[in-house]
C-alpha positions as CSV (number, residue, x, y, z in Angstrom):
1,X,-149.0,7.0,13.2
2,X,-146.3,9.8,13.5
3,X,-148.0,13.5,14.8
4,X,-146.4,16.9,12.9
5,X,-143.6,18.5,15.0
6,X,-146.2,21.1,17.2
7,X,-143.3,23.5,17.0
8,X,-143.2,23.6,13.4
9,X,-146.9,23.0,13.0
10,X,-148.2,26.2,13.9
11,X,-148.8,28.0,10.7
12,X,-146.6,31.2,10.8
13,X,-143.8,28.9,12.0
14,X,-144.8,26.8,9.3
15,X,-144.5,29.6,7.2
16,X,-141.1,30.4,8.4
17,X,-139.8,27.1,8.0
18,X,-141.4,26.4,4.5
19,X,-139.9,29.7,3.1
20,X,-136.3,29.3,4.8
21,X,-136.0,25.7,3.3
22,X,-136.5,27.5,-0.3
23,X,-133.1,28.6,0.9
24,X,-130.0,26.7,-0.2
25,X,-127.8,25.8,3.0
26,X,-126.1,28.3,5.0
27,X,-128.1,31.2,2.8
28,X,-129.5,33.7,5.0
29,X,-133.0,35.7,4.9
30,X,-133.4,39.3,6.1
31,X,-135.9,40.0,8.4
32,X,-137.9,42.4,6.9
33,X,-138.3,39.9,3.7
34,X,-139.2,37.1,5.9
35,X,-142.3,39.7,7.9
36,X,-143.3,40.5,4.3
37,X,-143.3,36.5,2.9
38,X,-145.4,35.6,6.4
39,X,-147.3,38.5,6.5
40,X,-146.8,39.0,10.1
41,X,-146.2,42.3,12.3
42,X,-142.7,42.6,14.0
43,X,-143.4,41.0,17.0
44,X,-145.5,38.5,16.1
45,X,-141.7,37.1,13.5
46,X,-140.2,37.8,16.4
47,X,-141.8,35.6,18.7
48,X,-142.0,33.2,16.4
49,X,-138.6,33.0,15.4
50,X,-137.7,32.8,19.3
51,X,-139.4,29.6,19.2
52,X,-137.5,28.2,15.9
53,X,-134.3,29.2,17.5
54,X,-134.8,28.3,20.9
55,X,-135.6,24.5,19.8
56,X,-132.3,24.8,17.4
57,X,-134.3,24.8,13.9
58,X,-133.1,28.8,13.1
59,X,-130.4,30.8,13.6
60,X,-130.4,34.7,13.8
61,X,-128.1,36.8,13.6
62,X,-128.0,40.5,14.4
63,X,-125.4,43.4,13.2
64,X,-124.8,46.3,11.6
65,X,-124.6,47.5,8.0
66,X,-123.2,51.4,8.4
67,X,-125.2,52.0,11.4
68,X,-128.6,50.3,10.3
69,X,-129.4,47.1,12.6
70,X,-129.8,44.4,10.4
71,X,-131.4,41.2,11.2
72,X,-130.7,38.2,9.1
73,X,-132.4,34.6,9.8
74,X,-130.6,30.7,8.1
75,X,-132.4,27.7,8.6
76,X,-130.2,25.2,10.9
77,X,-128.8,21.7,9.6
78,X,-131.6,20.7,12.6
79,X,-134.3,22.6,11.0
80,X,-133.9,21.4,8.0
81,X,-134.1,18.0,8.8
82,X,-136.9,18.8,11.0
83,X,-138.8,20.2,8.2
84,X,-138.1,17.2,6.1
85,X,-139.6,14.7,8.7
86,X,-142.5,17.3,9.3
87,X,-143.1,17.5,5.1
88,X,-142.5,13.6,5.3
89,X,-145.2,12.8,8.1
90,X,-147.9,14.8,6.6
91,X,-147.5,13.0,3.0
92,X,-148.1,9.8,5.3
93,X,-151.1,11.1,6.8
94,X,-152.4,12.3,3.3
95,X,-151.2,9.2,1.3
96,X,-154.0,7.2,-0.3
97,X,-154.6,4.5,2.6
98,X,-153.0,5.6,5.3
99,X,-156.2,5.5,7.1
100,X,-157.2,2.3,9.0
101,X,-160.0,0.6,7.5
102,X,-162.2,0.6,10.4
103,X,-161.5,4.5,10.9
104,X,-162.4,5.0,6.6
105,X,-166.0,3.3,7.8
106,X,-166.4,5.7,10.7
107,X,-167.2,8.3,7.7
């Protein structure tokens, strides 16, 4: 049986990915309404979203609006796919069956 992606798997990541794939391609987030969707302090997104783009699922993009930084987040054509086969493995491991039968008598 097929493991979840350990890079998405981690629950603020997952969190990340799950609300950037609400996202029609090519759309970007801001940063400060991803932190408030994950509930998560500054650093902590931007650890996170070091991880995401460092394995190609997220792209950010920093720049200017007047002289505010802004900080603006897309979900990759990688991530997304990513996220399907992630979505996709997990419905296996919770479809009715998908369990062995000797591991269902182990219960």
């Amino acid at each position: 049986m097929q493991t979840p992606d350990e890079i998405i798997h981690q629950p603020v990541r997952l969190k990340i990915m799950a609300a950037l794939n609400t996202l029609q391609s090519g759309q970007w987030l801001e940063f400060v309404a991803l932190r408030a969707i994950v509930q998560a302090t500054d650093g902590n997104l931007g650890a996170h979203l070091g991880t995401l783009e460092s394995a190609g699922y997220v792209v950010v993009k920093k720049d200017f609006v007047g002289r505010k930084p802004r900080t603006r987040i897309c979900l990759s054509r990688l991530g997304r796919e990513a996220f399907s086969r992630y979505v996709s493995t997990l419905q296996a491991i919770l479809a009715p069956g998908s369990l062995g039968a000797e591991d269902a008598d182990d219960g």
